[in-house]
N, CA, C and O atoms as a printed pandas DataFrame, in Angstrom:
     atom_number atom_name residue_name chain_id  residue_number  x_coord  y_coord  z_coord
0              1         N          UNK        A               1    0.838   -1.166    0.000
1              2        CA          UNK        A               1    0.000    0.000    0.000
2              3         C          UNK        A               1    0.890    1.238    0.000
3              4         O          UNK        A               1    1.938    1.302    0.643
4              5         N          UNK        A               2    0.401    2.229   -0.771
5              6        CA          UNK        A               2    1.230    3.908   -0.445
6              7         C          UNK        A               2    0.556    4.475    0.165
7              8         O          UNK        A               2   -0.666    4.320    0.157
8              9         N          UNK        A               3    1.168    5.277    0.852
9             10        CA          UNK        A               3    0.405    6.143    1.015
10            11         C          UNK        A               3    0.731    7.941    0.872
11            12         O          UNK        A               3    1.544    8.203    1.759
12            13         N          UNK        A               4    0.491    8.816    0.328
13            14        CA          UNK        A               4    0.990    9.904   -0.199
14            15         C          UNK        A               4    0.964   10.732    1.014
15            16         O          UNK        A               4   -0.056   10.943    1.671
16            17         N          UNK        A               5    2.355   11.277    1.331
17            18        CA          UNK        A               5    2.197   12.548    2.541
18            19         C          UNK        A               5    2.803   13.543    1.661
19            20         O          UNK        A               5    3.056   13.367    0.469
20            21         N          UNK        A               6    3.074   14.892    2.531
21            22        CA          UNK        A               6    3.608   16.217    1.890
22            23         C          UNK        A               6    4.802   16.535    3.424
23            24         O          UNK        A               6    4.715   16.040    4.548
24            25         N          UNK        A               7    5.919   17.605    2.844
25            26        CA          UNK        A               7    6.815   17.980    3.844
26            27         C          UNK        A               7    5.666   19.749    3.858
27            28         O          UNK        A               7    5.076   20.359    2.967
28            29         N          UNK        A               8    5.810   19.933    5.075
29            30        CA          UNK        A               8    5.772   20.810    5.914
30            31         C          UNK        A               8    6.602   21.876    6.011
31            32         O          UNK        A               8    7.128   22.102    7.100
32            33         N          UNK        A               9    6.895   22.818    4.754
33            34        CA          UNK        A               9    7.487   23.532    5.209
34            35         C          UNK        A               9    7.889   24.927    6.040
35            36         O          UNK        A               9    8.722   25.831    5.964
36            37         N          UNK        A              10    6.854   24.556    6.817
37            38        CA          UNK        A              10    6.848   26.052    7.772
38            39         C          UNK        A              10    7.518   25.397    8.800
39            40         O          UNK        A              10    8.233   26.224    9.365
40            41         N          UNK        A              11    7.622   24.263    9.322
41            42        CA          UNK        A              11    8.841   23.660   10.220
42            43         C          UNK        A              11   10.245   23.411    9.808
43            44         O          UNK        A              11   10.375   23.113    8.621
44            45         N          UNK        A              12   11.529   23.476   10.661
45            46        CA          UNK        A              12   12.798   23.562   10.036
46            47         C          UNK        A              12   13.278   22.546   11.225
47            48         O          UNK        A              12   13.343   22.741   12.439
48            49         N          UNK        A              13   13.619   21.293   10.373
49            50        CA          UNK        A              13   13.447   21.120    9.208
50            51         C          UNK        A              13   12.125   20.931    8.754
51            52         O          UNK        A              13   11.267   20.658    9.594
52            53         N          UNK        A              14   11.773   21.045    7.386
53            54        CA          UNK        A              14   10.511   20.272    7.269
54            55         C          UNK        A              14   10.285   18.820    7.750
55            56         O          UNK        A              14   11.021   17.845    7.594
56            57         N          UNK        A              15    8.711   18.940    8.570
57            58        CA          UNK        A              15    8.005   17.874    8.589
58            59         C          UNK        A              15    7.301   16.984    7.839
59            60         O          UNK        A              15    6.982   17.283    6.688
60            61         N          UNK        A              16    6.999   15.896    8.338
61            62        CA          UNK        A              16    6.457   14.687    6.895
62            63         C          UNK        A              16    4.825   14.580    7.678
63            64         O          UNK        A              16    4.556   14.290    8.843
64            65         N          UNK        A              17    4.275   14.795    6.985
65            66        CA          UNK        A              17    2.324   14.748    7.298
66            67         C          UNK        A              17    1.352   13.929    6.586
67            68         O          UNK        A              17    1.051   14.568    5.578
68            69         N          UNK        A              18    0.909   13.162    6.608
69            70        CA          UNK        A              18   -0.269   12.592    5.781
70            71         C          UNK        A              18   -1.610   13.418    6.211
71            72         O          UNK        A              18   -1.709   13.872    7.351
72            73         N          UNK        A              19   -2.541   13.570    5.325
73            74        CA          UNK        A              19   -3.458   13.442    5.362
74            75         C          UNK        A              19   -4.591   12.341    5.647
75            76         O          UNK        A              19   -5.013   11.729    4.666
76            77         N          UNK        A              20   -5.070   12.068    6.803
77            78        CA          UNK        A              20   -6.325   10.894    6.662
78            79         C          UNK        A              20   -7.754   11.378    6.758
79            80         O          UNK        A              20   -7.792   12.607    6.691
80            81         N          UNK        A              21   -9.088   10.746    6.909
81            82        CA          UNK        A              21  -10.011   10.796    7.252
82            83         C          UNK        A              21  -10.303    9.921    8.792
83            84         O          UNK        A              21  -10.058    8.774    9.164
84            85         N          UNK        A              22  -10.744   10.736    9.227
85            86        CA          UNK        A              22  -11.337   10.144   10.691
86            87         C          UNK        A              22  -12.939    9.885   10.424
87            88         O          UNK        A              22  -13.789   10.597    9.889
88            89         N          UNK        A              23  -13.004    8.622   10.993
89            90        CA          UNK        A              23  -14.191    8.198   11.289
90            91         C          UNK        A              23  -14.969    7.681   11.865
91            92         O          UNK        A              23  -15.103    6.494   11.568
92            93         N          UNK        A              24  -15.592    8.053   12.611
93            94        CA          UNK        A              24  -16.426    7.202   13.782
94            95         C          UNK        A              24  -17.973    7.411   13.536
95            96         O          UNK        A              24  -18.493    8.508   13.741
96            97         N          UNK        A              25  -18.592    6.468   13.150
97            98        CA          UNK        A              25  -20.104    6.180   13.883
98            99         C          UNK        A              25  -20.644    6.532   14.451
99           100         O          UNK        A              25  -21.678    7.120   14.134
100          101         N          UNK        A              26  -20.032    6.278   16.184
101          102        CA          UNK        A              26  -20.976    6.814   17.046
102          103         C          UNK        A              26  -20.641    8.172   17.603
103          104         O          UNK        A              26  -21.081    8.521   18.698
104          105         N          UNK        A              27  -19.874    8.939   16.870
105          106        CA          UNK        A              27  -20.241   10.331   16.949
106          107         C          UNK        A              27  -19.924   11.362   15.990
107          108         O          UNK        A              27  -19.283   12.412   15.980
108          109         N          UNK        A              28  -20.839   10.443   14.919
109          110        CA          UNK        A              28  -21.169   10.995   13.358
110          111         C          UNK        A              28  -20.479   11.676   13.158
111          112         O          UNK        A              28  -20.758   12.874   13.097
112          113         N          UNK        A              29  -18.642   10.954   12.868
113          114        CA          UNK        A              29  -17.550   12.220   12.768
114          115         C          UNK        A              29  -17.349   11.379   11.315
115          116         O          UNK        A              29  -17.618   10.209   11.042
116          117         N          UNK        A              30  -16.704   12.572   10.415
117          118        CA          UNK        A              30  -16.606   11.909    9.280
118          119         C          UNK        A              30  -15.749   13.345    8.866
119          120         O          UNK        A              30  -16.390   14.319    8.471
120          121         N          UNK        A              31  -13.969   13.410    9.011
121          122        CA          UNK        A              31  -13.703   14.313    8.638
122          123         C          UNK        A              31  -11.962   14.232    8.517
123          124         O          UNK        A              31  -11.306   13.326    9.031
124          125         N          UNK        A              32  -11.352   15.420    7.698
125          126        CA          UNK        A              32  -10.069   15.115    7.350
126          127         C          UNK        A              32   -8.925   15.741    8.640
127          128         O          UNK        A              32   -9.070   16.824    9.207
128          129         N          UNK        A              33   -7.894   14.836    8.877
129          130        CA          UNK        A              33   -7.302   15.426    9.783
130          131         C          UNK        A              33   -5.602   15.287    8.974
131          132         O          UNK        A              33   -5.290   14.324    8.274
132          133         N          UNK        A              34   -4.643   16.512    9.284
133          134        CA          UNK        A              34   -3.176   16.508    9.001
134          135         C          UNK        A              34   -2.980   15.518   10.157
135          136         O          UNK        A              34   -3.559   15.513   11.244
136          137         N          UNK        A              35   -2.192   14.817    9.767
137          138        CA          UNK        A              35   -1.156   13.874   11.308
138          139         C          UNK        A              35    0.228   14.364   10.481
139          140         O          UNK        A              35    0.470   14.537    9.286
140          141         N          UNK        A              36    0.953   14.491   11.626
141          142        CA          UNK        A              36    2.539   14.356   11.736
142          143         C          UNK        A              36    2.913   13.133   11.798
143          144         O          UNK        A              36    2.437   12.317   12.588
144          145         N          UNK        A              37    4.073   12.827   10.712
145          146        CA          UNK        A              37    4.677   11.072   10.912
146          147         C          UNK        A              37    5.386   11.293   11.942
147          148         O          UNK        A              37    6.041   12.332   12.019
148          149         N          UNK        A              38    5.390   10.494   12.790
149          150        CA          UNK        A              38    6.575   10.546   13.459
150          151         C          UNK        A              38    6.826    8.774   13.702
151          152         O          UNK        A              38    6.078    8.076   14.387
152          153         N          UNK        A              39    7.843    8.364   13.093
153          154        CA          UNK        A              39    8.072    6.873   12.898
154          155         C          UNK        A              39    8.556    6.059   13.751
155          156         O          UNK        A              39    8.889    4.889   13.563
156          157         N          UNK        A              40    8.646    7.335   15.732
157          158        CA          UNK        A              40    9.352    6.776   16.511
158          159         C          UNK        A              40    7.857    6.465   17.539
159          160         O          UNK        A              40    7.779    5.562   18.371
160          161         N          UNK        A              41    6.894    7.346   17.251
161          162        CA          UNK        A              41    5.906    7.163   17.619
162          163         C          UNK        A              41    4.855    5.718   18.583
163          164         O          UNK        A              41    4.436    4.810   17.864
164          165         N          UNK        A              42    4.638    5.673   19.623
165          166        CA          UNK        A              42    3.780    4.041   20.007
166          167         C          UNK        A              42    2.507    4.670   19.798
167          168         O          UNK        A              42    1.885    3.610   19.857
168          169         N          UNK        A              43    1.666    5.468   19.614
169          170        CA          UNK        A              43    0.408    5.976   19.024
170          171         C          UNK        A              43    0.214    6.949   18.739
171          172         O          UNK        A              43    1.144    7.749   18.639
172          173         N          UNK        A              44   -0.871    7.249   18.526
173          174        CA          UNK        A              44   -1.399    8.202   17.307
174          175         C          UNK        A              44   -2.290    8.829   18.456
175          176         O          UNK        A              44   -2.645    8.175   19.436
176          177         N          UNK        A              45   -2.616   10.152   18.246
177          178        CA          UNK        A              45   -3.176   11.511   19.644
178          179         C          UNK        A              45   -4.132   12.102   17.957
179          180         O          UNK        A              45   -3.811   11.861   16.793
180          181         N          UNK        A              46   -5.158   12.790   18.411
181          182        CA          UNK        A              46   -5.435   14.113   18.278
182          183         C          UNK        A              46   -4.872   15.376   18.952
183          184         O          UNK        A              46   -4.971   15.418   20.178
184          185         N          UNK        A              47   -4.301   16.400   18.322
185          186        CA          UNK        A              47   -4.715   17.599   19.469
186          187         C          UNK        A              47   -5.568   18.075   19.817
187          188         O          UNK        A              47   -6.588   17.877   19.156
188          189         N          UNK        A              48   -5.632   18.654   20.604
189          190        CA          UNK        A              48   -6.533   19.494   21.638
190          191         C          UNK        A              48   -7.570   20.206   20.574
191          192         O          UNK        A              48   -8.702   19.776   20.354
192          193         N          UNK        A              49   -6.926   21.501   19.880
193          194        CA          UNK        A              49   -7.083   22.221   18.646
194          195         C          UNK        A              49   -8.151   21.075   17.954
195          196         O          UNK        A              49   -9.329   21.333   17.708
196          197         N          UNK        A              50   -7.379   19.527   17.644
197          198        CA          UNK        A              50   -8.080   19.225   16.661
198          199         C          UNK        A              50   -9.357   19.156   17.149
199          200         O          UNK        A              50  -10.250   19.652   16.462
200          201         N          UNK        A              51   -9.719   18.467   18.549
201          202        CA          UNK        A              51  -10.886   17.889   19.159
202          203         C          UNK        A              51  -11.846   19.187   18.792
203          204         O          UNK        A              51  -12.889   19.366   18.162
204          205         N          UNK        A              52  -11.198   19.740   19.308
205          206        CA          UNK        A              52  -12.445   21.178   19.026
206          207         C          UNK        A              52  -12.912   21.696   17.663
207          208         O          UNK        A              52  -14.031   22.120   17.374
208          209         N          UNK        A              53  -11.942   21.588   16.962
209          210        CA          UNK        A              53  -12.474   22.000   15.718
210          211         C          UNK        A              53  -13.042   21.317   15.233
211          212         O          UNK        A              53  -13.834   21.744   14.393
212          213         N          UNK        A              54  -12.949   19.674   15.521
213          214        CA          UNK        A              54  -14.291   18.362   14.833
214          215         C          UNK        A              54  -15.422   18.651   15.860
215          216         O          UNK        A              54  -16.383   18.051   15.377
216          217         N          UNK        A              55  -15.754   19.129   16.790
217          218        CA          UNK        A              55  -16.535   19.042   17.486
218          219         C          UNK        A              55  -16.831   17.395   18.568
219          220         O          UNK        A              55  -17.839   16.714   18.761
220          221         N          UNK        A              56  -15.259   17.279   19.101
221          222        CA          UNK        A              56  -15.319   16.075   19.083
222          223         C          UNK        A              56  -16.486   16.046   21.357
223          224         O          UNK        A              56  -16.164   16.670   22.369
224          225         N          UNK        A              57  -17.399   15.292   21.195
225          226        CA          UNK        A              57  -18.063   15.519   22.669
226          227         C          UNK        A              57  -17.127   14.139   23.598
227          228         O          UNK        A              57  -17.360   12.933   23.672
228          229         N          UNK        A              58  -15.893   15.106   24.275
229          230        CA          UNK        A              58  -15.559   14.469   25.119
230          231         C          UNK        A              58  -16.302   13.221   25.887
231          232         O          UNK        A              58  -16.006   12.045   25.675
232          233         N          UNK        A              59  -16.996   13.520   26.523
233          234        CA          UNK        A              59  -17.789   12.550   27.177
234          235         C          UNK        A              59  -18.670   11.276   26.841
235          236         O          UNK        A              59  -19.129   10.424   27.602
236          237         N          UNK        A              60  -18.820   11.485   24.662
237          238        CA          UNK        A              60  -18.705   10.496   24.442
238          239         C          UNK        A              60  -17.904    9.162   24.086
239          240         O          UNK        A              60  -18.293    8.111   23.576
240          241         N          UNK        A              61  -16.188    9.725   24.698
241          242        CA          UNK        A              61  -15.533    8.900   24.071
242          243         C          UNK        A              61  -15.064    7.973   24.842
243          244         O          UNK        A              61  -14.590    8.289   25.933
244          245         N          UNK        A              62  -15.114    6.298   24.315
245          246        CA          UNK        A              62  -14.670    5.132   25.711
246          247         C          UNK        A              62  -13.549    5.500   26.157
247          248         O          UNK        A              62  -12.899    6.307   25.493
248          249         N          UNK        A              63  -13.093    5.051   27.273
249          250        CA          UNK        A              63  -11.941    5.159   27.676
250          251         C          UNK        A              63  -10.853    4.164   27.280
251          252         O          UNK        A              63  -11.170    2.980   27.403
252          253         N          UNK        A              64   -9.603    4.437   26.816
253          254        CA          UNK        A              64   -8.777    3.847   26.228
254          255         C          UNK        A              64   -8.152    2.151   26.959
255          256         O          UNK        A              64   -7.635    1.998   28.066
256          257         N          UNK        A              65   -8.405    1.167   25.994
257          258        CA          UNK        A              65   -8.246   -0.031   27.096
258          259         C          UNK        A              65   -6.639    0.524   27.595
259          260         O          UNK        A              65   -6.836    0.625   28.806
260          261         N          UNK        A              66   -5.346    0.892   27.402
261          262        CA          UNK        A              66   -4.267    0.938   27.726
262          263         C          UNK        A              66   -4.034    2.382   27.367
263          264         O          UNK        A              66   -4.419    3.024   26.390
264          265         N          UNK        A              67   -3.059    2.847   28.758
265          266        CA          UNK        A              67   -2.525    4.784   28.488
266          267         C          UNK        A              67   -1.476    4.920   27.465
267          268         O          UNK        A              67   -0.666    4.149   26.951
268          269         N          UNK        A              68   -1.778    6.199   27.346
269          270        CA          UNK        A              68   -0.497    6.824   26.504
270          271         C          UNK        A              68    0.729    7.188   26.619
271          272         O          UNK        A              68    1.510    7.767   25.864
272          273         N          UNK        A              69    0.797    6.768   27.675
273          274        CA          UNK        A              69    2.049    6.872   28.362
274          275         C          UNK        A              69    2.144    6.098   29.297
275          276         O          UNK        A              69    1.167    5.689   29.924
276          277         N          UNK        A              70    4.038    5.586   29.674
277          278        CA          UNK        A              70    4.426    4.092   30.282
278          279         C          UNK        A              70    5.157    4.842   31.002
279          280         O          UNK        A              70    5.878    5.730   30.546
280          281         N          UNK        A              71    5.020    4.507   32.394
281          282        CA          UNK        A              71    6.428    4.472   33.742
282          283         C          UNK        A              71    7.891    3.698   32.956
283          284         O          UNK        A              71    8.106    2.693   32.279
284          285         N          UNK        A              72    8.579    4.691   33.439
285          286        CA          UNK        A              72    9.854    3.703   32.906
286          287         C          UNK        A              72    9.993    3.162   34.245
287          288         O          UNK        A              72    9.093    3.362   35.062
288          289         N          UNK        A              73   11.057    2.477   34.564
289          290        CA          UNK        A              73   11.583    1.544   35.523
290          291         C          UNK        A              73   10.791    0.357   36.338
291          292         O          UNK        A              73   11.401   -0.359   37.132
């Protein structure tokens, strides 16, 4: 599979971004979001910015079976 991204150049260096569609069902989201690659990455976030601008309703969203972040030691 390809998938086509663009560099970013208002960051220095430029950044690498895909474009996807987000989609969920149960809260009739159906819309395009920029992601940043980052290839060192263990998951994938919205920002803050983004939530709001999809109109995303906090309170409908499950809670994640595992966090986004790990204790080291």
């Amino acid at each position: 599979m390809r998938i086509d991204g663009y560099l970013d150049e208002r960051y220095e260096p430029p950044a690498p971004f895909v474009r996807a569609t987000v989609l969920s069902k149960d809260l009739e989201l159906r819309h395009v979001v920029n992601f940043h690659v980052d290839t060192g990455a263990a998951v994938t976030t919205l920002l803050d910015k983004d939530v709001k601008r999809l109109k995303i309703d906090l309170e409908k969203l499950k809670r994640a079976e595992r966090g986004c972040l790990r204790k080291h030691g």
